[in-house]
FIVEX-654874 format. One record per residue (C-alpha): residue in one letter; x, z, y. Coordinates in steps of 0.001 Angstrom, whole numbers, plus 500000, padded with zeros to 6 digits. Layout:
! residues N
aXZY...
This chain:
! residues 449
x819991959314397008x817968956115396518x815712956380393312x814927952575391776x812387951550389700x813581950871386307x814386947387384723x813083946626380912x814562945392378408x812978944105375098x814982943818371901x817240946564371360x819601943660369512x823449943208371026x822248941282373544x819549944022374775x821498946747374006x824374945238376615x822309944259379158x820725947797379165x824791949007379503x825326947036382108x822113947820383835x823199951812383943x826907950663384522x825290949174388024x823657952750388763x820046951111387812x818167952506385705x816608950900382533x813964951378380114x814860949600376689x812364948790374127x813007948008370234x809586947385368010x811891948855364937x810827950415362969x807132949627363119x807051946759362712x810480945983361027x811481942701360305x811947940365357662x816339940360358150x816582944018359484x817212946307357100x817623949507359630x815952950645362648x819283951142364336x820055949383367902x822756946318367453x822051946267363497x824055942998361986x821740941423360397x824022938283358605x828233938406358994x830104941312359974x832474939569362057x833132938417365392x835039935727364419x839081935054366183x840046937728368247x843208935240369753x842435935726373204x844911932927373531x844161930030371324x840778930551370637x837554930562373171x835566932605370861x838209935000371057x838546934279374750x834873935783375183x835914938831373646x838787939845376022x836487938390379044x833572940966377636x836207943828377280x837664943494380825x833304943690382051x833236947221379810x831464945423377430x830019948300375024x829519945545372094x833046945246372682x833923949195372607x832104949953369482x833252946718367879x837070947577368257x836302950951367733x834805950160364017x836557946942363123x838132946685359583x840796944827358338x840111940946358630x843210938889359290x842929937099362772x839449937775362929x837399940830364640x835082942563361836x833062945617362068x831544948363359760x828670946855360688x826811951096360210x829482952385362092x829128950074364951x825562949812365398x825499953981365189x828382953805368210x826089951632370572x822563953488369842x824943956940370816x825988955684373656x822655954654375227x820900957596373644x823480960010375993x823597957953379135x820973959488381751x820047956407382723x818456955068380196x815517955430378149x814790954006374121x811662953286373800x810342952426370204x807127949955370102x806057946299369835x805944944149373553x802810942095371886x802497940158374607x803801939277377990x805624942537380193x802669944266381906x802544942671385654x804042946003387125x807273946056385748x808693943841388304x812154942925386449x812432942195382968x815280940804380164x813752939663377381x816183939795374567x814404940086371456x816509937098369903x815398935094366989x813194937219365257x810799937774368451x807522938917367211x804680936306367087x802535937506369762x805173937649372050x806502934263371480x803690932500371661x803486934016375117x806629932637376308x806000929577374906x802629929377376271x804336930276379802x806891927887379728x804647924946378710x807393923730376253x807536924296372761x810196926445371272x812783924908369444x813602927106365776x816144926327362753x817096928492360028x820000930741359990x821217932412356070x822801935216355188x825754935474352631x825734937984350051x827315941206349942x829291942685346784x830796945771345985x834597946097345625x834789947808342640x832802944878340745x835433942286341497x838185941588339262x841437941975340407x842825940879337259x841997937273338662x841415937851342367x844182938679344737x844141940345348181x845663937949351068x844435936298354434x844864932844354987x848630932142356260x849166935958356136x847852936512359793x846792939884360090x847778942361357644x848162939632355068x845653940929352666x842720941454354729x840547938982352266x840128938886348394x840788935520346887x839156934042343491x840283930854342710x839183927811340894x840825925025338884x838962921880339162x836454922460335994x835391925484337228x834921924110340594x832559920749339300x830842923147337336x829611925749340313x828673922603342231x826743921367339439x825151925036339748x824248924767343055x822747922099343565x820618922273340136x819585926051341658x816284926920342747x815890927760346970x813604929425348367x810382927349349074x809898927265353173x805979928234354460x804403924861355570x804790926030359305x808663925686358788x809357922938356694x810168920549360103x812615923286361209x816051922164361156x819322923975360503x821780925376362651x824735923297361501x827649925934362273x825340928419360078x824691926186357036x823337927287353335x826289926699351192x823927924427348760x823142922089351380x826271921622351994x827241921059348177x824578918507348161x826418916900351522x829279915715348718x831234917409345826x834375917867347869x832479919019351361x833036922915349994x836790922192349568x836894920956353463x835323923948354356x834844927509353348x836445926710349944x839868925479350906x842224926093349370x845140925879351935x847185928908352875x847165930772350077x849151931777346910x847715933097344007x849945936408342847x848893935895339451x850315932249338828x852344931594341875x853269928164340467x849747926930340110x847484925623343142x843989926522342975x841909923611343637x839380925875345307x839096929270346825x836806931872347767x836994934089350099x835778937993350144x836207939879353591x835522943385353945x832550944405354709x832384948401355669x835382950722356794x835400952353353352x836743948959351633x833684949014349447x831936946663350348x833161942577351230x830886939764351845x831169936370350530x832733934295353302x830847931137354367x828359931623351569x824848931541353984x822352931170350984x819117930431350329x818719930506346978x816330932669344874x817720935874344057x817902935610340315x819953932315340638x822550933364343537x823231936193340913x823818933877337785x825656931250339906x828059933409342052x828618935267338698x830382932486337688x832829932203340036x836026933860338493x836880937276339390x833187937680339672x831877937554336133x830885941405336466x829533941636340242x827114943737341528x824990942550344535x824709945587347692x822822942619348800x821829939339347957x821601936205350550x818862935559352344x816867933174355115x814856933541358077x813760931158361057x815760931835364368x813768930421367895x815836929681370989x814463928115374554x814842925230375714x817049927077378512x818155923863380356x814510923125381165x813325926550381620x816080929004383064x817392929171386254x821348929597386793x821012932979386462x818764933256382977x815166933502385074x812190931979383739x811530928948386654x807665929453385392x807661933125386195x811451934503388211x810492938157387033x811659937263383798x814850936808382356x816588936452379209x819171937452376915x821025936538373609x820488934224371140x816435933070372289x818620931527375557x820451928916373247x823715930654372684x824936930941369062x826858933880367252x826830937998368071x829789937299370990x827977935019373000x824296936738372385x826115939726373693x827796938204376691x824384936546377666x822947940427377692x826266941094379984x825151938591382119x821214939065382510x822101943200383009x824446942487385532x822356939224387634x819555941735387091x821553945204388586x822612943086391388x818819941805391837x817624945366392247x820520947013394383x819494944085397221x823328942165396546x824090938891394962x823585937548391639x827048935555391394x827905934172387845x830726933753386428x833228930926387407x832571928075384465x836515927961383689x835655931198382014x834054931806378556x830964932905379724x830597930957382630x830913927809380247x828588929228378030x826254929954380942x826764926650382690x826001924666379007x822882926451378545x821226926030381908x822231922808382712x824834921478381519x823262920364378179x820817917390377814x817227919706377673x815980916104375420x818615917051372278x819571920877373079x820773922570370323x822632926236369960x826265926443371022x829167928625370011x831737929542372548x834528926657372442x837244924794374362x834982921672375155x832466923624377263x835190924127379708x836215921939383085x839452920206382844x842914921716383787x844063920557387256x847025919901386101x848107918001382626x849381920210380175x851352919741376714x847646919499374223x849836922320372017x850021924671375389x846512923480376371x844814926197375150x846601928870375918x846664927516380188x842553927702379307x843103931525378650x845324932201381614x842931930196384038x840152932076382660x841299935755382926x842799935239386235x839384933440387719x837631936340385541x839799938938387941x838899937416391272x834966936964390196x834931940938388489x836771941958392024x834077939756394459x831065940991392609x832008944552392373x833038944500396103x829468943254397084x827552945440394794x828932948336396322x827807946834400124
């Protein structure tokens, strides 16, 4: 029996953790390294592998009309272990895929910590990979530790791009009135009550923007006051201060929804509460990305009816993420050009949201597997999820305006073939799974020559 040397991974995030799966999936084995708990971090709040450290949700889980949800079926059908712990903790949110986010991050560290092949090593990388470990995924995502950034950067000669990414605040159940709020998802999809609703007439609604925008933020330290945001991920008073309406058009709409106190009366605005932990005791307030201080997010969001009388599990919060500038620096299979023993993983690569850092760890364990066993590193075909995703980051975006990118229906080539724009999405899907078949079937075949 051939022994191999191992691979390493750094960041024991979902994008680590996965690649270090798929690394021992391939019969390689891998050592993985997480800094947690010493040093911790200024979002983590555990020292557990995968922790989520802002939303507990994956977002659609429509495999058929959405791409985000696309990616997960793709992932599941590559025994995905984000995927398997995610579906094996998920909680009651409508269309959507959302986690107890202890539960889940318990499943993946159990199911490295009993798999022969790999090792958990705890300890800070502060600095480049020794020169002897001859294969490497870096994955330590946006909250890489100084020393080790500044290496990369220094390596790549370009400097690293950053913007700020919020957290929304998490409240306990039994603090919100349901004498005003009302359980039901948007449209009933789901289970039909998979969110808690508090609506707002139109006073109440001038007077929380008033709020928000009079609140005091957070002041930013001098090195990040040039960093922009992520605009998919914005703080909920910058977008107040975008235009009094913008929260109505977005995570405060209103549409789809009845309230079962006053059927007959529309609510000019909504929000939204999804659960948060398996228990039910916990639900985070959806689309609210904050970076308020403390004691104001508490006297603002206490005004929002049906929370007069909540109590914070935690309060929102802010912290800088850094991504490459992959399109300049990584190779069509995530290698550093500037140094090919190097690749990485995750969000750092350019890819935005838990499903697509996760699919880019897929990716670098498996390009990496195939790189030690002596076969092929083939990606995947580009009319797939992640073969968009991987063709937008390292390449197909301009490297001069780069930005982070979700997983979505634009990244993908064209049909051959016009379809009906209502039945477009769904011929995306079927294209996708059945090129995802052939590619799974190829690259198995050759790893096993």
């Amino acid at each position: 029996m051939t022994t191999h040397a191992p691979v390493h991974v750094i960041g024991g995030g979902l994008a680590g953790s996965e690649a270090a799966w798929q690394l021992a999936r391939g019969g390689v084995p891998v050592v993985l390294h997480e800094m947690r708990p010493d040093p911790g971090t200024d979002a983590h709040v555990t020292d557990g592998l995968a922790e989520l450290v802002c939303s507990n949700s994956f977002r659609s889980d429509d495999s058929q009309s959405s791409a985000i949800g696309l990616l997960h079926e793709e992932m599941r059908r590559c025994g995905s272990i984000i995927m398997a712990s995610a579906d094996a903790n998920r909680v009651p949110a409508g269309g959507a895929l959302a986690v107890d986010r202890d539960g889940f991050s318990a499943a993946v560290e159990q199911a490295l910590e009993a798999d022969p092949l790999v090792t958990i090593e705890r300890g800070e990388i502060d600095g480049l990979p020794p020169a002897e470990w001859d294969q490497v995924i870096i994955a330590t995502g946006p909250l890489t530790s100084p020393a080790l950034a500044d290496a990369i950067t220094e390596l790549g000669g370009e400097e690293s791009l950053a913007f700020f990414d919020a957290i929304a605040p998490i409240i306990y159940r039994d603090s919100i009135d349901m004498n005003i709020a009302w359980a039901q998802s948007r449209y009933d999809k789901g289970e039909g009550t998979d969110y808690l609703n508090c609506p707002m007439d139109r006073d109440q609604y001038t007077a929380f923007i008033e709020a928000l925008v009079a609140a005091d933020a957070t002041p930013f330290k001098d090195w990040e006051s040039d960093t922009p945001y992520f605009e998919a991920c914005l703080p909920i008073e910058v977008m107040a201060v975008r235009g009094p309406e913008t929260l109505r058009y977005g995570p405060m709409k209103p549409v789809g929804l009845t309230n079962v106190h006053a059927p007959d009366v529309k609510a000019y605005a909504v929000v939204q509460l999804r659960q948060d932990n398996a228990l039910g005791t916990l639900f985070n307030m959806v689309g609210f990305q904050t970076k308020m201080r403390h004691g104001d997010q508490v006297k603002v969001f206490q005004t929002i009816p049906g929370l007069a009388k909540a109590r914070f599990a935690r309060l929102g919060g802010i912290h800088r993420n850094t991504f490459l500038n992959s399109p300049k620096l990584l190779d069509g299979t995530l290698r550093m050009r500037a140094q090919s023993r190097l690749r990485f993983a995750g969000q750092m690569t350019g890819v935005e949201g838990y499903v697509e850092s996760a699919a880019m760890g897929l990716l670098a364990g498996r390009f990496a597997a195939a790189d030690r066993l002596g076969s092929v590193s083939t990606p995947p075909p580009p009319t797939t999820s992640m073969g968009a995703l991987l063709v937008h980051i390292t390449g197909g975006a301009f490297s001069e305006t780069f930005q982070p990118m979700n997983a979505n229906f634009g990244l993908f080539p064209p049909l051959a073939t016009r379809v009906k724009k209502k039945e477009r999405k769904a011929a995306y899907a079927a294209r996708s799974l059945a090129d995802l078949a052939e590619w799974l079937g190829t690259s198995q075949s050759v790893a096993a020559e």
